[in-house]
N, CA, C and O atoms as a Tripos MOL2 file, in Angstrom:
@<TRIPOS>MOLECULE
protein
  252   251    63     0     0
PROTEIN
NO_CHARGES

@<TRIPOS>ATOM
      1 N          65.4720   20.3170   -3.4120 N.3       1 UNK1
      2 CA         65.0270   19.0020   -3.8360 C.3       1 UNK1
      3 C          63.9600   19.1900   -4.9020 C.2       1 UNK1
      4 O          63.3940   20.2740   -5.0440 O.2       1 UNK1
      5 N          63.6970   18.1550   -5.6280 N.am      2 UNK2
      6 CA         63.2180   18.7590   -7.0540 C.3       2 UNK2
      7 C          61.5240   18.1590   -6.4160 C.2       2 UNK2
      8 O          61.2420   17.7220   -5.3000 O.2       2 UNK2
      9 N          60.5940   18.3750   -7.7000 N.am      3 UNK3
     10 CA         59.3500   17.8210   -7.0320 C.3       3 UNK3
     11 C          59.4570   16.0880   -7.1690 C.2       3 UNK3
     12 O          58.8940   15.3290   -6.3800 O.2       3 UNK3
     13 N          60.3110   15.6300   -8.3530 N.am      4 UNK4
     14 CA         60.0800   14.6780   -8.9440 C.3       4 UNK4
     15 C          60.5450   13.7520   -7.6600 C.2       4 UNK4
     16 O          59.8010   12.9350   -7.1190 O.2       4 UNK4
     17 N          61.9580   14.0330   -7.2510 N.am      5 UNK5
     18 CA         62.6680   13.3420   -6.1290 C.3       5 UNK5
     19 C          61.8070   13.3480   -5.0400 C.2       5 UNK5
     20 O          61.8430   12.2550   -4.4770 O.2       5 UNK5
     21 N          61.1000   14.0800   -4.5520 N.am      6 UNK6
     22 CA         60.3610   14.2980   -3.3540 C.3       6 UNK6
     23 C          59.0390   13.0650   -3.3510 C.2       6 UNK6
     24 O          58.8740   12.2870   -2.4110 O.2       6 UNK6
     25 N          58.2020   13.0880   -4.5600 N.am      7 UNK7
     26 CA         57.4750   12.2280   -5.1920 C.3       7 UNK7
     27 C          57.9410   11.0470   -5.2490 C.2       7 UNK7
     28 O          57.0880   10.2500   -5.6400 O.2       7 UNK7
     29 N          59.0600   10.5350   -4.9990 N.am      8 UNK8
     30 CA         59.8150    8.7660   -5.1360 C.3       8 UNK8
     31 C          60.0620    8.6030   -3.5350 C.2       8 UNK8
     32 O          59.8830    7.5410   -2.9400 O.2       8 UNK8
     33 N          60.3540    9.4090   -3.1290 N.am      9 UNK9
     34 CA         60.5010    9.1760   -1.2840 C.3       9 UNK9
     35 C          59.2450    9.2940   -0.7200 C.2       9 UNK9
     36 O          59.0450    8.5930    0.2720 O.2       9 UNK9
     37 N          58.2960   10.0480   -1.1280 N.am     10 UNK10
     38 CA         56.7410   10.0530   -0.5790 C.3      10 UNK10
     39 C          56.5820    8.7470   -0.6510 C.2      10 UNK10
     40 O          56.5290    8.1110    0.4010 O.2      10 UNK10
     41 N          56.4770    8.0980   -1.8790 N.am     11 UNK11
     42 CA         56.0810    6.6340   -2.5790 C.3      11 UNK11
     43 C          57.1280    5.5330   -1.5760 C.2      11 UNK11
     44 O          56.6700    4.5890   -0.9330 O.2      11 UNK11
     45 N          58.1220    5.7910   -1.6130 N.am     12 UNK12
     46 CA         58.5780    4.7640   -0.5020 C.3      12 UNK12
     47 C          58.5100    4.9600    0.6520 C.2      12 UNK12
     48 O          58.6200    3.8590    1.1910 O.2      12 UNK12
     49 N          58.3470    5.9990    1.6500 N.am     13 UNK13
     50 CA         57.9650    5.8510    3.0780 C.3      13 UNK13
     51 C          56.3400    5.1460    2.3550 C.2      13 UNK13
     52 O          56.1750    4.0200    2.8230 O.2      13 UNK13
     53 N          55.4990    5.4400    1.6430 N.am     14 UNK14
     54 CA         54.0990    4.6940    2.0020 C.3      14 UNK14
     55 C          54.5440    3.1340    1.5010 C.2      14 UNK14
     56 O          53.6060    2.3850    1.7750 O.2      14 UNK14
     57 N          55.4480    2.5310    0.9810 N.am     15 UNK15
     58 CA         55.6610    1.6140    0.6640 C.3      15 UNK15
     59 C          56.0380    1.2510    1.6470 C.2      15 UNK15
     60 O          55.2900    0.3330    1.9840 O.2      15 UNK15
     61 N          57.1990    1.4920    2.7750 N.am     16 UNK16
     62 CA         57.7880    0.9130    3.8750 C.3      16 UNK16
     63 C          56.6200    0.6800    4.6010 C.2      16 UNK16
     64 O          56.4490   -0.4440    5.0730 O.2      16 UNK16
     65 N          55.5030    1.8560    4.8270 N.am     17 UNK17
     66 CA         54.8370    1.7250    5.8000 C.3      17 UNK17
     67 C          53.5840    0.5960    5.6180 C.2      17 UNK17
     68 O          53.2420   -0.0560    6.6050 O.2      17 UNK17
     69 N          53.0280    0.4290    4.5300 N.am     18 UNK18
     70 CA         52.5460   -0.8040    4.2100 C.3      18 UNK18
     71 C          53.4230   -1.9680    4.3370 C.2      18 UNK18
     72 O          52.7840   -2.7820    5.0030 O.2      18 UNK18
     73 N          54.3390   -2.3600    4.0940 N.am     19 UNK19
     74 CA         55.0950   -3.1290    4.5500 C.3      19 UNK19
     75 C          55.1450   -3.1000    5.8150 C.2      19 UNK19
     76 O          54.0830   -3.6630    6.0840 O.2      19 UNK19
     77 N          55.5770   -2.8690    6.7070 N.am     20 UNK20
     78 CA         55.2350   -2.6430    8.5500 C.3      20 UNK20
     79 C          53.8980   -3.0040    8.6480 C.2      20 UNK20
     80 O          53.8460   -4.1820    9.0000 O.2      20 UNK20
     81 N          53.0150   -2.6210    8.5270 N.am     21 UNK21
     82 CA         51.7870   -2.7890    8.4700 C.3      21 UNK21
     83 C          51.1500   -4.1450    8.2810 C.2      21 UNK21
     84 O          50.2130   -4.5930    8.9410 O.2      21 UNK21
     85 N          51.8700   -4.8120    7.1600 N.am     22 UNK22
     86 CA         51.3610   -6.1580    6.8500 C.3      22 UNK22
     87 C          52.4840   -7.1540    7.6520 C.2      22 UNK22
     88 O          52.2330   -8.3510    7.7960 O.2      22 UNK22
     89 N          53.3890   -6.7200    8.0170 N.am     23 UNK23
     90 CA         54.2840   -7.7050    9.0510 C.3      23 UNK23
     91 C          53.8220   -7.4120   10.5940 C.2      23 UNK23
     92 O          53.5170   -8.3460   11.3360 O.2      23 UNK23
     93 N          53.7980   -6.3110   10.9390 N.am     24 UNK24
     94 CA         53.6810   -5.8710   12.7870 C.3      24 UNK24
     95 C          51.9550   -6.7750   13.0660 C.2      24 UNK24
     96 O          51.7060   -7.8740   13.5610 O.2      24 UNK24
     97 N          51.0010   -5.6330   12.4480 N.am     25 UNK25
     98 CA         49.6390   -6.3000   12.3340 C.3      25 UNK25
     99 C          49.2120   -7.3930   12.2130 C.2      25 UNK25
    100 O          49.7100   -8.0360   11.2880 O.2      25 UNK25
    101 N          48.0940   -8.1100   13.0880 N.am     26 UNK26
    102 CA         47.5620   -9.4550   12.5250 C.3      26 UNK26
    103 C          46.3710   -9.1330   11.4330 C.2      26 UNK26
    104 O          45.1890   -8.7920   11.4660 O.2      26 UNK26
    105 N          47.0350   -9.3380   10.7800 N.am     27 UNK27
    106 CA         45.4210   -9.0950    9.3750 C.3      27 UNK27
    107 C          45.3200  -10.6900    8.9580 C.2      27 UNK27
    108 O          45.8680  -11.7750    9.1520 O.2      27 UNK27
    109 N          44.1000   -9.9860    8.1630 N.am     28 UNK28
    110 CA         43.6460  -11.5770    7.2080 C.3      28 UNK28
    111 C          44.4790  -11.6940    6.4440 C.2      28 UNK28
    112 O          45.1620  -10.6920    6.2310 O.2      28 UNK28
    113 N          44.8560  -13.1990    5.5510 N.am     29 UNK29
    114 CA         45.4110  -13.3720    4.6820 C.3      29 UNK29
    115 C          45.6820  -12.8070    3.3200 C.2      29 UNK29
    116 O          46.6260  -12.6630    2.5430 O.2      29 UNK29
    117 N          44.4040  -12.5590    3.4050 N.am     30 UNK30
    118 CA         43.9340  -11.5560    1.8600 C.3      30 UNK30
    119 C          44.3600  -10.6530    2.0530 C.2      30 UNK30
    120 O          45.2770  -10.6420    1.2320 O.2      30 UNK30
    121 N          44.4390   -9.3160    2.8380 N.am     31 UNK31
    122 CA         44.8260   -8.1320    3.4640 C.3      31 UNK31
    123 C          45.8790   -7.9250    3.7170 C.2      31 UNK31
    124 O          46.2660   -6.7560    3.7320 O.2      31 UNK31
    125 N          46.9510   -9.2280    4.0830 N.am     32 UNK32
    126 CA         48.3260   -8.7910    4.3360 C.3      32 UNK32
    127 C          49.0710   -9.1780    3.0540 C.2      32 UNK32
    128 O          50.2970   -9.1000    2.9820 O.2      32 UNK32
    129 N          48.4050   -9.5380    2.1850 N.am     33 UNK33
    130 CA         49.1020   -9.9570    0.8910 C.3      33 UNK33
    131 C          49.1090   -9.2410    0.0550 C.2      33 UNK33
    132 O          50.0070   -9.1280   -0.7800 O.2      33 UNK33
    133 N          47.8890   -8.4820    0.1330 N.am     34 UNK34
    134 CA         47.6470   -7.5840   -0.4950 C.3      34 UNK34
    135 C          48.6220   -6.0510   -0.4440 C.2      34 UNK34
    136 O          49.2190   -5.3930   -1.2960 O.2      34 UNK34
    137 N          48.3740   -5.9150    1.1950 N.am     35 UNK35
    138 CA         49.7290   -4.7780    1.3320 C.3      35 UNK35
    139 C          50.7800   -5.0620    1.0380 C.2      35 UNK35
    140 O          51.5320   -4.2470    0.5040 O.2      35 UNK35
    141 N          51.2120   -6.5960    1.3660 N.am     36 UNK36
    142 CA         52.8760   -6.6100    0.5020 C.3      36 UNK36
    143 C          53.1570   -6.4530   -0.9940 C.2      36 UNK36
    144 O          54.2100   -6.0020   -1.4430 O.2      36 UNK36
    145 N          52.1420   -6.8570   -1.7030 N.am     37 UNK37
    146 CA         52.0140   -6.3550   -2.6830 C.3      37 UNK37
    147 C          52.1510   -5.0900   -3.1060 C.2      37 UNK37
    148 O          53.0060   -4.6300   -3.8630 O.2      37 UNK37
    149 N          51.1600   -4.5000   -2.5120 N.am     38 UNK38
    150 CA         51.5400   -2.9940   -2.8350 C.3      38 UNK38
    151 C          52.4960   -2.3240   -2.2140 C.2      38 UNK38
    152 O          52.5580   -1.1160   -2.4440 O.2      38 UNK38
    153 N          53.3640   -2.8630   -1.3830 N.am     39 UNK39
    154 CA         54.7710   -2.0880   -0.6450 C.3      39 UNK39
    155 C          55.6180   -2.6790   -1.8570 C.2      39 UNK39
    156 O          56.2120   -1.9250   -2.6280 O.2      39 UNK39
    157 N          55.6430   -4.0350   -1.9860 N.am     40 UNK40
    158 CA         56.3260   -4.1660   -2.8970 C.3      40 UNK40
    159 C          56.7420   -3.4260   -4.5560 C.2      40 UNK40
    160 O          57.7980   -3.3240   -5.1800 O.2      40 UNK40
    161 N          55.4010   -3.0370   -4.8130 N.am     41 UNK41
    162 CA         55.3900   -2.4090   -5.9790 C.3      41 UNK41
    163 C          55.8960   -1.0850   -5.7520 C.2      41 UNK41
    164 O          56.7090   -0.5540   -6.5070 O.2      41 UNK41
    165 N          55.2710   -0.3690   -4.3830 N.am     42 UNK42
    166 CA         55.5570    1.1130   -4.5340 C.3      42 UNK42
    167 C          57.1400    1.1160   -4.1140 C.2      42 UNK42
    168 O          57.9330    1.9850   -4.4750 O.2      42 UNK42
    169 N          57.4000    0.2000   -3.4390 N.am     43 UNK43
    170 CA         59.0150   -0.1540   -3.1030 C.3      43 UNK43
    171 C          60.4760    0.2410   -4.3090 C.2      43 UNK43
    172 O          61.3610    1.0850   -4.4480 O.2      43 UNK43
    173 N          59.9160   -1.1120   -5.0200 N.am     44 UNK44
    174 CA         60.3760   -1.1560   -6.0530 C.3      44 UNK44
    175 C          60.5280   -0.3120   -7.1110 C.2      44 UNK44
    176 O          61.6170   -0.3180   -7.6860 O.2      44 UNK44
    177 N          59.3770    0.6530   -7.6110 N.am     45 UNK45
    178 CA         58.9620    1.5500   -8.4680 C.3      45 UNK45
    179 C          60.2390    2.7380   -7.9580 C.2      45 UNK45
    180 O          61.3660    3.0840   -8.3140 O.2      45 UNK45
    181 N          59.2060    3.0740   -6.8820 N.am     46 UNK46
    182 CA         60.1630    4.2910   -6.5850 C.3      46 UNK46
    183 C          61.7220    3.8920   -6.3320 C.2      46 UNK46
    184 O          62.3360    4.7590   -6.9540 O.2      46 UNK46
    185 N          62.5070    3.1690   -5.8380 N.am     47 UNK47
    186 CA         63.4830    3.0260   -5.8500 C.3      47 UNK47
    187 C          64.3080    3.0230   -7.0750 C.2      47 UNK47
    188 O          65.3750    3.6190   -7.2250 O.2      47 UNK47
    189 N          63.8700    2.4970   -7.6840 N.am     48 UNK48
    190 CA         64.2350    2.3920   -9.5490 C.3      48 UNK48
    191 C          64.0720    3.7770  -10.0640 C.2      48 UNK48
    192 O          65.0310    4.1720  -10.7280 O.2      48 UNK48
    193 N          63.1240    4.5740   -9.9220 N.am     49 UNK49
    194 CA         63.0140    5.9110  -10.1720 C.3      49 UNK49
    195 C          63.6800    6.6480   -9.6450 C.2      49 UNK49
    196 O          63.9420    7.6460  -10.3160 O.2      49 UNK49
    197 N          64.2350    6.5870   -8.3700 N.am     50 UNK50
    198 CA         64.6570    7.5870   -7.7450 C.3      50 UNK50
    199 C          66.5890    7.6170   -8.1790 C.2      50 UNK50
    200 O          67.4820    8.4600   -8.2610 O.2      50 UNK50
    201 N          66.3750    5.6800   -8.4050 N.am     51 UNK51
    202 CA         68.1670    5.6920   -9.0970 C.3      51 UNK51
    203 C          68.5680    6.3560  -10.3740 C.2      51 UNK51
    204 O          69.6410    6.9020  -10.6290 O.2      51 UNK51
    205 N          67.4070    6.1970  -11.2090 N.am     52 UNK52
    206 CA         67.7540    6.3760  -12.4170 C.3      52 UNK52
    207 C          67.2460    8.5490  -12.6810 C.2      52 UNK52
    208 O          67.4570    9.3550  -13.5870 O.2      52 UNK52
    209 N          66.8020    8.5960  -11.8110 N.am     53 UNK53
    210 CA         67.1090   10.4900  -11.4600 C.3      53 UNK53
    211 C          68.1520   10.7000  -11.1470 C.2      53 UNK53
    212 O          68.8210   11.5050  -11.7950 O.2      53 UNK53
    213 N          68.6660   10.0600  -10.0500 N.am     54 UNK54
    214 CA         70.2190   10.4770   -9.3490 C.3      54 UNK54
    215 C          71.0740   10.5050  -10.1790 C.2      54 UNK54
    216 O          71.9780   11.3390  -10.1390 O.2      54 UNK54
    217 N          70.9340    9.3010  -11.4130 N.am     55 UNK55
    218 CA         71.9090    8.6900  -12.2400 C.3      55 UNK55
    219 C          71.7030   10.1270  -13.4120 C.2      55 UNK55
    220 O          72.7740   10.3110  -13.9890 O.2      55 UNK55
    221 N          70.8110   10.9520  -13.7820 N.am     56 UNK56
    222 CA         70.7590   11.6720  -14.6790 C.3      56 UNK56
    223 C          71.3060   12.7600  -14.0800 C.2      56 UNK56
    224 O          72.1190   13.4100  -14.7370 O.2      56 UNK56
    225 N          70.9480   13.2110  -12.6160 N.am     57 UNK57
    226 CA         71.5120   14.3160  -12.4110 C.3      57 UNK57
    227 C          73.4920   14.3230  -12.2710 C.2      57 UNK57
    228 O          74.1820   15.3160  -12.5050 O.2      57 UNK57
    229 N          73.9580   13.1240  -11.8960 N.am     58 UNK58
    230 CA         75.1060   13.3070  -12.1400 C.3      58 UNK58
    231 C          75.8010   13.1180  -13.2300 C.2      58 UNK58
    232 O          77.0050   13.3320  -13.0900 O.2      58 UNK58
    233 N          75.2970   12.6390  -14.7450 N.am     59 UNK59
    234 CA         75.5860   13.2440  -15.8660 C.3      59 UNK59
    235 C          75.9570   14.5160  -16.2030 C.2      59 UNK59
    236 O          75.1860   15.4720  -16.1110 O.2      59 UNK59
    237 N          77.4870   14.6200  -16.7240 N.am     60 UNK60
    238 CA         77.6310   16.2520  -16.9370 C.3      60 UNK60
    239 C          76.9460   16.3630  -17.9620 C.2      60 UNK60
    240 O          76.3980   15.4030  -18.5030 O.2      60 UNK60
    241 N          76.8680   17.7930  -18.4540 N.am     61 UNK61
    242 CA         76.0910   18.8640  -19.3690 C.3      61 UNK61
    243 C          76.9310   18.3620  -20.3640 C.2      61 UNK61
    244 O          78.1280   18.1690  -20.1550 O.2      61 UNK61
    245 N          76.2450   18.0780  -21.7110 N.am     62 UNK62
    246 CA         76.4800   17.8220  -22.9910 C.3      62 UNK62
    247 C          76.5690   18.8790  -23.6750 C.2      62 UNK62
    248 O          75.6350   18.9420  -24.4750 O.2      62 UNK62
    249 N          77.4260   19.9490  -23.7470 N.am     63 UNK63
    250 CA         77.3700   21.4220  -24.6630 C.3      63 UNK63
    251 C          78.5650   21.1120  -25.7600 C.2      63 UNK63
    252 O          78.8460   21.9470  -26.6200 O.2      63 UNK63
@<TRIPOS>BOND
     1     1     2 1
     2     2     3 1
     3     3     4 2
     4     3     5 am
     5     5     6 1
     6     6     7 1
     7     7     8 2
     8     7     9 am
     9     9    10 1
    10    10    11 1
    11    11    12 2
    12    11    13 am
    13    13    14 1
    14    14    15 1
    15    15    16 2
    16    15    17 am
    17    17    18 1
    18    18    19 1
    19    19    20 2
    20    19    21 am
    21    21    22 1
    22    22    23 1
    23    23    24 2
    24    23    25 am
    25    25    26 1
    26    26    27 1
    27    27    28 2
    28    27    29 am
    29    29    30 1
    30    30    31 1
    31    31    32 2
    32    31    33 am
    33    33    34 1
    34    34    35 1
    35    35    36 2
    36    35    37 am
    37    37    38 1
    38    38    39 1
    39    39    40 2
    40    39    41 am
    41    41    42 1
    42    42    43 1
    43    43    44 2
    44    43    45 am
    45    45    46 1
    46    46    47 1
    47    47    48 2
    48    47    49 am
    49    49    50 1
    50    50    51 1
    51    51    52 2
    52    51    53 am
    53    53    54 1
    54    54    55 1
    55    55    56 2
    56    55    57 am
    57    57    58 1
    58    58    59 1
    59    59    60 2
    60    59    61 am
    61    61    62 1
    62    62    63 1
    63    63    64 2
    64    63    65 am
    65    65    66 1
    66    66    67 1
    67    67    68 2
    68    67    69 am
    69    69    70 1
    70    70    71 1
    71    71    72 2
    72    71    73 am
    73    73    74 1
    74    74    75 1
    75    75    76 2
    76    75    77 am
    77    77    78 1
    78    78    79 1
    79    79    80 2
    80    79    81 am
    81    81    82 1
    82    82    83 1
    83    83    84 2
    84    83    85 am
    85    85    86 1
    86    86    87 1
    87    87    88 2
    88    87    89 am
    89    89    90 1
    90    90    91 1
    91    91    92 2
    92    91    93 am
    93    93    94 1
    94    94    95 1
    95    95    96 2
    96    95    97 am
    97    97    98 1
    98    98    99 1
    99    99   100 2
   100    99   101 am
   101   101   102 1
   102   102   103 1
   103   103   104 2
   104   103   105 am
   105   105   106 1
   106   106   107 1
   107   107   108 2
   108   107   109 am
   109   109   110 1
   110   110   111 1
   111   111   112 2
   112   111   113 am
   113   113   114 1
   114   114   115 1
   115   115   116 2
   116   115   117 am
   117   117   118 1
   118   118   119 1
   119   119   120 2
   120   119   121 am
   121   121   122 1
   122   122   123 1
   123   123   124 2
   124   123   125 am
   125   125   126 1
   126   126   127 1
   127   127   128 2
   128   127   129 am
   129   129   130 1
   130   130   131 1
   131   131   132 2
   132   131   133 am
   133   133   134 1
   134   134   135 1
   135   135   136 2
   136   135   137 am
   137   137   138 1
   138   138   139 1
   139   139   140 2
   140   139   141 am
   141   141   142 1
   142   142   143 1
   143   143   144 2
   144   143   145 am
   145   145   146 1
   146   146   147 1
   147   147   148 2
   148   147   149 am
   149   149   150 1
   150   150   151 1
   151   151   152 2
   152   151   153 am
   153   153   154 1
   154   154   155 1
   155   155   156 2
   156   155   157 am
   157   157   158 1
   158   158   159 1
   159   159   160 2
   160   159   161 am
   161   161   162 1
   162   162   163 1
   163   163   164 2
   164   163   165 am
   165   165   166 1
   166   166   167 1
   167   167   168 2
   168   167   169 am
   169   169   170 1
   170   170   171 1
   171   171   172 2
   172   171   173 am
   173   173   174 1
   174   174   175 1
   175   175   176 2
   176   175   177 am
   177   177   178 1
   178   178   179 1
   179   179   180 2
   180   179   181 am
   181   181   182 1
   182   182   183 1
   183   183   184 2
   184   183   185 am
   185   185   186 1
   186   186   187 1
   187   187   188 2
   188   187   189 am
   189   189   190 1
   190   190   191 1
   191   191   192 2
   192   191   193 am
   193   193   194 1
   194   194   195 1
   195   195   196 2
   196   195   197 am
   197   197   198 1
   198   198   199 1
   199   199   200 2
   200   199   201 am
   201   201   202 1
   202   202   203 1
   203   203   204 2
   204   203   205 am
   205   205   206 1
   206   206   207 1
   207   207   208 2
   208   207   209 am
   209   209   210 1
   210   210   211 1
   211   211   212 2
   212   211   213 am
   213   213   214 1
   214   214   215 1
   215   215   216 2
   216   215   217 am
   217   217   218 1
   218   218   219 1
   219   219   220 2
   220   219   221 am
   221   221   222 1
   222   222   223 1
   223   223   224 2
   224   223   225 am
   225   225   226 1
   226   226   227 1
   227   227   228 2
   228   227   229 am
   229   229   230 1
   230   230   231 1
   231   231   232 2
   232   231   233 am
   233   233   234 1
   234   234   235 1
   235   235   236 2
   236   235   237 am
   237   237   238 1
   238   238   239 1
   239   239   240 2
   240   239   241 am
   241   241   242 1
   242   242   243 1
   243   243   244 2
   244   243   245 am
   245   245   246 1
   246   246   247 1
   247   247   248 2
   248   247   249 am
   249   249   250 1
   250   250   251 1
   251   251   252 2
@<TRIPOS>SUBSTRUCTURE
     1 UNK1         2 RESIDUE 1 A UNK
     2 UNK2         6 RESIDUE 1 A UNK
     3 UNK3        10 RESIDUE 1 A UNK
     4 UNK4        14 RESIDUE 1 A UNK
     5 UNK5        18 RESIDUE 1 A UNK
     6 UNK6        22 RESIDUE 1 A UNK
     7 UNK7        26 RESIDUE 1 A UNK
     8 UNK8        30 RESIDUE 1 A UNK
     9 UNK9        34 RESIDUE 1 A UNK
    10 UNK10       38 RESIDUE 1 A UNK
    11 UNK11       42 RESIDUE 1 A UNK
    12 UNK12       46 RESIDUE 1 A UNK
    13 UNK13       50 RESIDUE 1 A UNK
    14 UNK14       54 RESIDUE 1 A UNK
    15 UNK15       58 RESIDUE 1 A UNK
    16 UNK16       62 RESIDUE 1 A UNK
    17 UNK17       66 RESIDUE 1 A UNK
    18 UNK18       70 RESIDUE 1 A UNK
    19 UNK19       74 RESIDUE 1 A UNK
    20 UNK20       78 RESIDUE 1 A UNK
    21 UNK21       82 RESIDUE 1 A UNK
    22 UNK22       86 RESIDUE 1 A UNK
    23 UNK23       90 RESIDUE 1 A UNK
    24 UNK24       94 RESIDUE 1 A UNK
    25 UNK25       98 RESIDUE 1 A UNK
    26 UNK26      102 RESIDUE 1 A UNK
    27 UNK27      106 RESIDUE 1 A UNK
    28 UNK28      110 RESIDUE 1 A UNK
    29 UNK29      114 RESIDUE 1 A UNK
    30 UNK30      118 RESIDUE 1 A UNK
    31 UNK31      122 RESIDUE 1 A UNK
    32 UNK32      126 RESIDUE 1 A UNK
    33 UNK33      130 RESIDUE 1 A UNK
    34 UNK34      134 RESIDUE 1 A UNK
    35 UNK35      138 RESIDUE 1 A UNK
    36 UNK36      142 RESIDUE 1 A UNK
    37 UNK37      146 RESIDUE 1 A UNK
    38 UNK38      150 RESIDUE 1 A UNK
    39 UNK39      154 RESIDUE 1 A UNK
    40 UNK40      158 RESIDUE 1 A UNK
    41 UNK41      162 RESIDUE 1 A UNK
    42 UNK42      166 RESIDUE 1 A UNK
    43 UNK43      170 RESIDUE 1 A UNK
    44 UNK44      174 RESIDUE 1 A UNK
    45 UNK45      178 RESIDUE 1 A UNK
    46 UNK46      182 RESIDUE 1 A UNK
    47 UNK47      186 RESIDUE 1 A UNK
    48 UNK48      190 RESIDUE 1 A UNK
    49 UNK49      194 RESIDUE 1 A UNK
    50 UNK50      198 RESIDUE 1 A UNK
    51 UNK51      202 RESIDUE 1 A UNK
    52 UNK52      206 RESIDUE 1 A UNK
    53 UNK53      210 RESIDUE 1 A UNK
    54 UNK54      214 RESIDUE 1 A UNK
    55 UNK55      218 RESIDUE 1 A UNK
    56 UNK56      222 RESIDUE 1 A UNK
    57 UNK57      226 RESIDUE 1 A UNK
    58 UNK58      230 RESIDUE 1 A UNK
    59 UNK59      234 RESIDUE 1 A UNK
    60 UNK60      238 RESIDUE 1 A UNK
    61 UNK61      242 RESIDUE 1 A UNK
    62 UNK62      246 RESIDUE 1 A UNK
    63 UNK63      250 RESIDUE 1 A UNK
């Protein structure tokens, strides 16, 4: 596994887990909005990153 791929799944387990976090937990308003926010972003980010790696590595070799 490469470092880059490893680095987009790090980023989404902490994204899932902020997400859990702001749904399971009773937090303040400010606090749980805030984590969805940031699950959302790290969610999103890495998922998009991690497609568009997959998508390069199965490109054949251009020789």
């Amino acid at each position: 596994m490469s470092k880059k791929l490893s680095i987009y799944l790090f980023m989404l387990a902490i994204g899932c887990t902020f997400l859990a976090l702001a749904i399971l937990i009773d937090l303040p308003e400010k606090v749980k909005w805030l984590f969805l926010a940031i699950a959302v972003i790290l969610n999103v980010t890495s998922a998009a990153a991690a497609m568009k790696f997959g998508l390069q590595q199965m490109k054949p070799d251009k020789r």
